[in-house]
C-alpha positions as CSV (number, residue, x, y, z in Angstrom):
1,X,-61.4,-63.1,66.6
2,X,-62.9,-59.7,68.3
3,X,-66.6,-58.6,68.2
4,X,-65.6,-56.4,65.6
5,X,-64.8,-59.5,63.2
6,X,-68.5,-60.9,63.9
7,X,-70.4,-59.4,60.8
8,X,-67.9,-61.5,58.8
9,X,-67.9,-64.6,60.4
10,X,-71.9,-64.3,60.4
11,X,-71.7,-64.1,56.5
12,X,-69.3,-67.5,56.6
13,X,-71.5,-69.3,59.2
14,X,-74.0,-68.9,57.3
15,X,-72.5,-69.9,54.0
16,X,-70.9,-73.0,55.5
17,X,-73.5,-74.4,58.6
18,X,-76.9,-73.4,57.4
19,X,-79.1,-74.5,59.1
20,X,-77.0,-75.5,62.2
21,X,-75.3,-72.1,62.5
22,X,-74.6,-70.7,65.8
23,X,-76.3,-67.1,66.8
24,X,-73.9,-63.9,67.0
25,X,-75.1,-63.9,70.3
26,X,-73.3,-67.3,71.0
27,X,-70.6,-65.8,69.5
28,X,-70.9,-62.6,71.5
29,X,-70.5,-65.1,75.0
30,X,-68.3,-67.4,73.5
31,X,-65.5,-64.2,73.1
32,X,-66.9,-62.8,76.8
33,X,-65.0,-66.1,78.2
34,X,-61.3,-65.4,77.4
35,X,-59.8,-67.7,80.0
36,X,-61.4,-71.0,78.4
37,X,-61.7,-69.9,74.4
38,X,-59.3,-69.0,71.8
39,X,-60.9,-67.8,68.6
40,X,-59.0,-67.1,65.5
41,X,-59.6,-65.7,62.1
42,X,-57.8,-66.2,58.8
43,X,-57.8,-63.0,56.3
44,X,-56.5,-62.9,53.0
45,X,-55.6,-59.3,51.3
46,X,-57.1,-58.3,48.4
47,X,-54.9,-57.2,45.7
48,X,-51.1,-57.3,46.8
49,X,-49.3,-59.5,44.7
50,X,-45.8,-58.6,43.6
51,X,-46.7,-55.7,41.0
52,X,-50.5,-54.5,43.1
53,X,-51.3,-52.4,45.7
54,X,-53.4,-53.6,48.6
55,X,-57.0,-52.6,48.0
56,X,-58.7,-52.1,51.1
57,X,-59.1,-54.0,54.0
58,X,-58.3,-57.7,54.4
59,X,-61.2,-60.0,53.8
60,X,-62.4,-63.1,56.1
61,X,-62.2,-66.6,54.2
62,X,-61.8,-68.6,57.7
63,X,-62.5,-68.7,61.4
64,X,-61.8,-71.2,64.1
65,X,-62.6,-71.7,68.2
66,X,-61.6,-73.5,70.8
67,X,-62.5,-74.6,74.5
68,X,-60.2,-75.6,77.1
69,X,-59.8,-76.3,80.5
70,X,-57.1,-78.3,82.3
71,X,-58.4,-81.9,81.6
72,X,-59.4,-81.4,78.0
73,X,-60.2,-79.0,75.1
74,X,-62.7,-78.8,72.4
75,X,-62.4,-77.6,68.7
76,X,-65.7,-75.7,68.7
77,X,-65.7,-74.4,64.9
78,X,-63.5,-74.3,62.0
79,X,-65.1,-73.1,58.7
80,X,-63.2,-72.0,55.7
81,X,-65.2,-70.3,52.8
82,X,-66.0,-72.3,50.3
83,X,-64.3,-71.0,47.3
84,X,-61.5,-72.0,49.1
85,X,-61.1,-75.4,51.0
86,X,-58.6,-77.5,50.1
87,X,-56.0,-74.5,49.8
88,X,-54.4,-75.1,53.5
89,X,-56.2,-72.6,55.4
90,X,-58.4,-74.9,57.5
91,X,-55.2,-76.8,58.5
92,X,-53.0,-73.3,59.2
93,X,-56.7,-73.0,61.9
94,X,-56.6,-76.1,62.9
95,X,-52.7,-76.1,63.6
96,X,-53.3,-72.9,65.2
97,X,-56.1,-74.1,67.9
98,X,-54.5,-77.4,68.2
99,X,-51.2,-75.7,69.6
100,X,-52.8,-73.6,71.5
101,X,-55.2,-76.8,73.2
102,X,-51.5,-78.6,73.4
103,X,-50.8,-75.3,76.1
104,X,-53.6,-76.4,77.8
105,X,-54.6,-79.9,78.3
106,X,-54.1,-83.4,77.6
107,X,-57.2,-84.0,75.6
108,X,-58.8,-82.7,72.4
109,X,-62.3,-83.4,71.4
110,X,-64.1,-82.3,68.5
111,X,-67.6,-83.3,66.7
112,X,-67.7,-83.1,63.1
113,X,-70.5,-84.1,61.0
114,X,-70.7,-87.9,59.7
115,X,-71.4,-86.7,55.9
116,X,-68.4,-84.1,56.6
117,X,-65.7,-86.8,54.9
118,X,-63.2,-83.9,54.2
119,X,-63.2,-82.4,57.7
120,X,-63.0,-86.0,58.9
121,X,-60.1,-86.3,57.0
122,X,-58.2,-83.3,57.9
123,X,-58.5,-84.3,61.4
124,X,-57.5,-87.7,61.1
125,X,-54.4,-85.9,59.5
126,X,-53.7,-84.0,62.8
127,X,-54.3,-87.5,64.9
128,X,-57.8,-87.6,65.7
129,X,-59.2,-90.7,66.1
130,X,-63.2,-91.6,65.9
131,X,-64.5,-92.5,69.4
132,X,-68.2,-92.0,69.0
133,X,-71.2,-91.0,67.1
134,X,-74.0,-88.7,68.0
135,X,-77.4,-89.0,66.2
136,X,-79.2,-86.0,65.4
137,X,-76.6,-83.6,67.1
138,X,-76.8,-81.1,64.6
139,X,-79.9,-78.7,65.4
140,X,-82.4,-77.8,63.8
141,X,-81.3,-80.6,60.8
142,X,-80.6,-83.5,63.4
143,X,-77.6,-84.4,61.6
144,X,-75.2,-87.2,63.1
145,X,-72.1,-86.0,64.3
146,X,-68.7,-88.3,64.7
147,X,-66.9,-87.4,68.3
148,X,-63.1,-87.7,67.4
149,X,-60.2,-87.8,70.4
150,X,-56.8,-86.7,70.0
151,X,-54.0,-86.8,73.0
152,X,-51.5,-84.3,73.2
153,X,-48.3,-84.3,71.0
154,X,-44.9,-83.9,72.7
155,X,-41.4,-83.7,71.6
156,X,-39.7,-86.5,72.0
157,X,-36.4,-86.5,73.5
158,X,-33.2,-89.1,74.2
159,X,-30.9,-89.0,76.5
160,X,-27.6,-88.2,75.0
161,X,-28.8,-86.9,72.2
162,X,-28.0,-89.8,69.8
163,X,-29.6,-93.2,68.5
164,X,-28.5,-96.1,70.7
């Protein structure tokens, strides 16, 4: 995600998170601080298939952050447009942020919201597990939000290379 990919992700924050969205000013500082966030965008071209031509610029159907330091990380955002969750592109984000947290530290933390059963779901997927709830987190509609915890996911490796 650059500054120049704001405008779009303004148009999905609002279609996904109203009330609760963030500011493009928050957005602004949040890509200002490159050494703790990784922001991301998923674009789909329009047009293309096998027997089309491209037609025009790639459009914005998803966006995701992330904050991390050394003892932990935090998926900030992850919105997909609505026409089309369920289609994998919140999972190619989240698989995307969640490699990128494994780089960093030991720790991810997200908070979803509590009536957010898909999210939840996808995250459970990925090994998140519910630690905690927050009431009224979600400003100005004081939704609840659920704080899930996932550790970091190494290869595992034997010795010799075989089962024993």
């Amino acid at each position: 995600m650059t500054t120049a990919d704001l405008p779009a992700v303004m148009r999905l924050e609002e279609e996904l998170f109203a009330p609760d969205t963030w500011t493009e000013a928050m957005y602004r500082d949040e890509l200002s601080r490159g050494d703790t966030r990784y922001y991301v965008v998923a674009e789909f071209d329009v047009g293309g298939d096998e027997d089309e031509p491209v037609e025009g610029p790639p459009v914005m159907v998803g966006y995701g952050g992330l904050i991390a330091y050394d003892d932990e990380a935090h998926v900030a955002t992850l919105g997909v447009t609505t026409a089309l969750q369920g289609e994998g592109i919140g999972s190619l984000l989240l698989d995307d942020l969640l490699a990128e947290a494994d780089r960093r530290s030991p720790v991810v933390l997200l908070e979803v919201r509590a009536d957010n059963e898909t999210a939840q779901h996808l995250y459970r997927r990925r090994g998140f597990v519910e630690i905690g709830r927050r009431r009224g987190y979600y400003q100005p509609s004081g939704a609840d939000a659920v704080v899930m915890k996932r550790k970091r996911v190494r290869a595992l490796s034997r010795a010799g290379g075989g089962r024993g």
